[in-house]
C-alpha positions as CSV (number, residue, x, y, z in Angstrom):
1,X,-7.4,45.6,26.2
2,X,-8.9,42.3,26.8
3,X,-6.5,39.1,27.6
4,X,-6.8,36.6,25.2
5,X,-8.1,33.2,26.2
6,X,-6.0,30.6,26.9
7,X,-6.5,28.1,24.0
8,X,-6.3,24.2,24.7
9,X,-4.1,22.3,22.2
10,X,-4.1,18.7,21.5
11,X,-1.3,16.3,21.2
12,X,-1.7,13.4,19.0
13,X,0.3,10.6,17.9
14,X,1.4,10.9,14.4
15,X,1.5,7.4,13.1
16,X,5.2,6.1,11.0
17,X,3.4,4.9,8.3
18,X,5.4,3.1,6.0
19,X,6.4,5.5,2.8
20,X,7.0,2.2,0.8
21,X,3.0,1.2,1.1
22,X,1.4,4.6,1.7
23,X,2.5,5.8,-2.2
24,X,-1.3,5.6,-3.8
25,X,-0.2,3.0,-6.7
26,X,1.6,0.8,-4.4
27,X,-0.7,0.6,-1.7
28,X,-3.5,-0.4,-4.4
29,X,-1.0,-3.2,-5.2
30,X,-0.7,-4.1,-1.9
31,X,-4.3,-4.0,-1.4
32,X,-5.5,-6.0,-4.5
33,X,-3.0,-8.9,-3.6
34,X,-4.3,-8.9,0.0
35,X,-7.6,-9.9,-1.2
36,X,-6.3,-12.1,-4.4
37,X,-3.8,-15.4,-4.2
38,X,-2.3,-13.7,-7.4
39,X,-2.9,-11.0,-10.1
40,X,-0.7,-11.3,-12.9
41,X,0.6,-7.9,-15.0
42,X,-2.3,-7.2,-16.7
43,X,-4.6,-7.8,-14.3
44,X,-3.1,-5.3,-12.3
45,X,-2.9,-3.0,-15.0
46,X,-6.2,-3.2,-15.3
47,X,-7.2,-2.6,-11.8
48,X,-5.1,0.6,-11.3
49,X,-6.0,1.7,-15.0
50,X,-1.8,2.8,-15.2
51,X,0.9,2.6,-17.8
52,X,2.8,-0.9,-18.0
53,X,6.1,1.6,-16.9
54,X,4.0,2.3,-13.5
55,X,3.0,-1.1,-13.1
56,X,7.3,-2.0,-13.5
57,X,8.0,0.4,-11.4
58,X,5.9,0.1,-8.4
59,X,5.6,-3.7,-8.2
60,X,9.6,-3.4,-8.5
61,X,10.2,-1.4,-5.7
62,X,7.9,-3.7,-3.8
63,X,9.6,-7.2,-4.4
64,X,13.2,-5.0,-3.6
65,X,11.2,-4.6,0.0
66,X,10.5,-8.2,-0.2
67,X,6.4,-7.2,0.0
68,X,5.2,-9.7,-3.2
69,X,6.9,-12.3,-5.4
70,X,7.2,-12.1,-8.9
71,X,6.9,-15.7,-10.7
72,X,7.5,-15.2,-14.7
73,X,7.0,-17.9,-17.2
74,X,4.7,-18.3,-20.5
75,X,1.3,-19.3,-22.3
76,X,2.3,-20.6,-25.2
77,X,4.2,-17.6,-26.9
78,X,3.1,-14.9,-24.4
79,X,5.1,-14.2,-21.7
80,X,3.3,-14.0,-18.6
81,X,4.0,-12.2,-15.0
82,X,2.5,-13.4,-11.6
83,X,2.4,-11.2,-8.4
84,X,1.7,-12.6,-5.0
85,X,1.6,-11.2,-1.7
86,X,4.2,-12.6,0.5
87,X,4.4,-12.7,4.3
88,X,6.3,-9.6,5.5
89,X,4.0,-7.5,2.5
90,X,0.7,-9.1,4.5
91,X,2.6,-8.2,8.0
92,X,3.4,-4.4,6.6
93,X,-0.5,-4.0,5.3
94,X,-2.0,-4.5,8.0
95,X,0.2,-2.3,9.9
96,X,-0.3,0.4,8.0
97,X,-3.9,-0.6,8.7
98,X,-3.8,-0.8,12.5
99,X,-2.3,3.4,12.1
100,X,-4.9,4.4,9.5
101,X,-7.2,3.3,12.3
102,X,-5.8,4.8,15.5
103,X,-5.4,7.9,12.9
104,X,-9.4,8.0,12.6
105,X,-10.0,6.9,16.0
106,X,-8.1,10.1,17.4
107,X,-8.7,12.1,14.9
108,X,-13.0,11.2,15.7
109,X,-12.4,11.2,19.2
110,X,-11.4,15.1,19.2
């Protein structure tokens, strides 16, 4: 019986992504306030063609981590939510960014 061949495995690093921002909706939050000053509800809405609830719960569970702002006030009669991106949510993007990246660059360089 032959001997098998010894196989060569490679290690890589694993990157911690952050769970908060890697969840598909709430990195699309993240994403569209990176490259907007503001969105308000709708807007968003709109770009992530989602339910208002999804919208609520996503852009919630973001301002609890401190990643955007919520400013609320009216038009008129209308009531009317704001979302910006605030420092530590710019700071936790681009993280995740830097591992995406040395993901692919390890991943291509096998």
């Amino acid at each position: 019986m032959a001997a098998k061949a010894a196989r060569k495995v490679v290690e890589t690093q694993v990157p911690d992504f952050d769970r908060l921002i890697h969840e598909k909706t709430r990195l699309a939050i993240v994403s569209a306030l990176a490259v907007n000053a503001t969105l308000t509800f709708n807007e968003l809405k709109a770009i992530l063609k989602t339910t208002d609830g999804n919208v609520s719960v996503h852009t919630r569970k973001l301002e609890e981590a401190n990643y955007l702002t919520c400013r609320k006030s009216f038009e008129g009669r209308m009531p009317r939510t704001e979302y910006s991106l605030t420092a530590a949510g710019r700071r936790a993007l681009q993280r995740y960014l830097d591992h995406m990246e040395a993901l692919i660059k390890a991943t291509r360089a096998g």
